[in-house]
N, C-alpha and C positions, 0 to 999 in steps of 0.2 A: 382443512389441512393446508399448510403452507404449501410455497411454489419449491421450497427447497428442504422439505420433510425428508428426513433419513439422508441428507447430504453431511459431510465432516469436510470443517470449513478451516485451513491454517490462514491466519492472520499475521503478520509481522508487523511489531509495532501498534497491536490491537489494545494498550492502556489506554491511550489520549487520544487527543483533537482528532483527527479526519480516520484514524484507525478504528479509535474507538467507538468513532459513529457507525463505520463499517461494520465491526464486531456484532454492535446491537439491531444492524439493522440486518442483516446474514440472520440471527438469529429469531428476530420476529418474525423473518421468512419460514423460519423451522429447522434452519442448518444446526446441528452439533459446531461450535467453534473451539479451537484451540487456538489463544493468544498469547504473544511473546511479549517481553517487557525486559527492558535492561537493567536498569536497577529498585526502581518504587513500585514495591509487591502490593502495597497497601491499595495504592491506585488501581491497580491488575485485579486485586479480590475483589476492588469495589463494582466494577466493568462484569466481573463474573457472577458476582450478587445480583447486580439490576438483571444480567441477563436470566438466572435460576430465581428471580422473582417475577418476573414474565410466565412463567413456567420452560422456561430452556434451557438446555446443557451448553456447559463452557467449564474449562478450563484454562490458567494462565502458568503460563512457563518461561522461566528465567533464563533466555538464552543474549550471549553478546555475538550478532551478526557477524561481528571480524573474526569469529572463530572458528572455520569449518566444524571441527569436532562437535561444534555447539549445533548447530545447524543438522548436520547425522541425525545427531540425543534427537532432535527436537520430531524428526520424522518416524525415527523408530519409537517411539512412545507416544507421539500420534496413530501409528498403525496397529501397536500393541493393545491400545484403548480401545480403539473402535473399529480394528482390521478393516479401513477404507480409507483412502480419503477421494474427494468430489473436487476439491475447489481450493485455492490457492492467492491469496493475497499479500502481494510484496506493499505492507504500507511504513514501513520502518524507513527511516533515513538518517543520515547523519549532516549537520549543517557547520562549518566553518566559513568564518568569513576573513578576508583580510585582500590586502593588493596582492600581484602575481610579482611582485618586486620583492616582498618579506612574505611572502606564505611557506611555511616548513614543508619539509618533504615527508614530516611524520604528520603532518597533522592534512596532505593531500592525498599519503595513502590510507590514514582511518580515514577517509572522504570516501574515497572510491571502495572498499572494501565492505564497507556498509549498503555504498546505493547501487555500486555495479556489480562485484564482485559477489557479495552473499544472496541478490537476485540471479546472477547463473546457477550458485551451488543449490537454491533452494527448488528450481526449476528443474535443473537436473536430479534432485531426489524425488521430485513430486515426479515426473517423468515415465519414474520407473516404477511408481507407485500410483497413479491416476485410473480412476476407472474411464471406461469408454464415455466419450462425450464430456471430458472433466472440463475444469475452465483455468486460467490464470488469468490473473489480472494484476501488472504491473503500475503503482501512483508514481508517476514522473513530477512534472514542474512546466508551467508557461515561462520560466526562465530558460529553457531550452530553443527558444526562439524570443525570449524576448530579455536580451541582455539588461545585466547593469550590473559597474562596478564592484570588486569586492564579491564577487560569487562564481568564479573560475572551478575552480573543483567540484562546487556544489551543479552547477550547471555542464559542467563537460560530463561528470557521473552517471549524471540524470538523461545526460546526449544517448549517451552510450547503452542505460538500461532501454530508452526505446528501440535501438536498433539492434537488441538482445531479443525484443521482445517480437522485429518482425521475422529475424531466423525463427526463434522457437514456433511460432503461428506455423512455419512452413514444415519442419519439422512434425510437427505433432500432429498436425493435419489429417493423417490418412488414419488417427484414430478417433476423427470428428473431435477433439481438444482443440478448443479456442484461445488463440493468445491476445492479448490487447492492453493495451497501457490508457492510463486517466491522467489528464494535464491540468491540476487546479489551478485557477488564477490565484490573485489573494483570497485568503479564507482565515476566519474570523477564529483563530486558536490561539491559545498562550502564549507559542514559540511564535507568532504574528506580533501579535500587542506587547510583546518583552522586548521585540529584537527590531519594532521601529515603533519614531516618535508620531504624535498623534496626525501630521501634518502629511505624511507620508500616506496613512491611510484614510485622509480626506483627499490627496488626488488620487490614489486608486481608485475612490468610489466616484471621483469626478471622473474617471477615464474611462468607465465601464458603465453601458449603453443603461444597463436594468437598473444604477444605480446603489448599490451597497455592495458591501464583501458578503463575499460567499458565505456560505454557514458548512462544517461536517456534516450536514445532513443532506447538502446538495450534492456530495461529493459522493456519499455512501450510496443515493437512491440511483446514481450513475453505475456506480459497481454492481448492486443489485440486480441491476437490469442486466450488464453484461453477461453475470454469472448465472443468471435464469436461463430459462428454454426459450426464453422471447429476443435473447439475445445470438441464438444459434448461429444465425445465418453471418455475425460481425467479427472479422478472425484478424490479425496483424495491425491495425487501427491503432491511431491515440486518439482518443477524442478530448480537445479542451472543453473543458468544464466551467468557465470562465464569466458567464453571465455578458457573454459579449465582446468582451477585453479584445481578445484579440483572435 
């Protein structure tokens, strides 16, 4: 039997790269998952196929994070399905880049209502719905302490989801609910290899002690562990996940 048999597991951002390792890997554990996807459903069925050819339950669901209302749906049709939920994973983000001299004001509030903003509303419905001992677990960024150029929003967001995440830890506390956030270094995804040239991710693997980019699955067997019984005793933490970096 899995470590996480009979758990129901919300995912944000459970389609692709580091979510969707999470997804599959929550679910080999034995959790039930329900993940989110914003627009490529195809992608989401395929995540929920590998994981019902495992033998595991999942479902994917079409919600957009800047939308409170969306965020509601998402938990009352989580609890309708499997009236519990265990476990909670904010792995969805939204990435803009530009200087702080031209960055719009619309495109720094879809920043932050994605990585800040729908991480409080999703905590706050899971909250009130967690069973005893539940977990959350917030994916930040090692751009949170490790600046560069052109990622202002994307990193002040990410500032702000950790120190969401050591209130909630304190908060939920006195119902054994653990909070904790995960700081990937660079990690070897789509939105990685699109959004820089090859050069870029030959000195990150030269600046990182182990040697290569991360993989999703380093990132996922991290959350894993948080979200387990073996993780009990680790509450308000970020741990980086970095292979060294930093």
């Amino acid at each position: 039997m899995g470590k996480l048999q009979g758990k129901v597991a919300i995912i944000t951002g459970g389609s692709r790269g580091i979510g969707r390792a999470i997804a599959e890997r929550l679910a080999q554990d034995g959790a039930t998952i329900m993940l989110t996807y914003l627009r490529n459903k195809a992608l989401a069925e395929a995540v929920v196929a590998q994981i019902e050819t495992q033998g595991g339950q999942a479902r994917a669901m079409a919600v957009d994070l800047a939308q409170p209302a969306d965020i509601e749906r998402l938990f009352e049709m989580t609890e309708a399905t499997w009236q519990r939920l265990d476990i909670l994973v904010n792995s969805a983000a939204e990435l803009q880049t530009g200087s702080i001299e031209s960055f719009s004001i619309h495109d720094w509030q879809r920043v932050f209502a994605v990585n800040s903003t729908a991480p409080f509303l999703t905590i706050q419905q899971a909250a009130r719905r967690l069973s005893a001992h539940g977990r959350i677990v917030n994916v930040s960024t090692i751009n949170t302490v490790l600046a560069e150029p052109g990622i202002a929003a994307y990193a002040a967001s990410k500032g702000s989801l950790e120190q969401l995440t050591r209130v909630a830890a304190w908060e939920l506390a006195d119902r054994g609910i653990t909070v904790n956030s995960v700081s990937p270094g660079p990690t070897d995804t789509d939105l990685l290899r699109t959004g820089n040239p090859p050069e870029v991710l030959e000195q990150a693997i030269a600046m990182t002690p182990l040697g290569r980019l991360g993989q999703p699955k380093d990132i996922a067997d991290v959350v894993a562990f948080l979200v387990g019984n073996d993780g009990r005793w680790i509450t308000g933490q970020n741990l980086r996940v970095t292979g060294g970096l930093i």
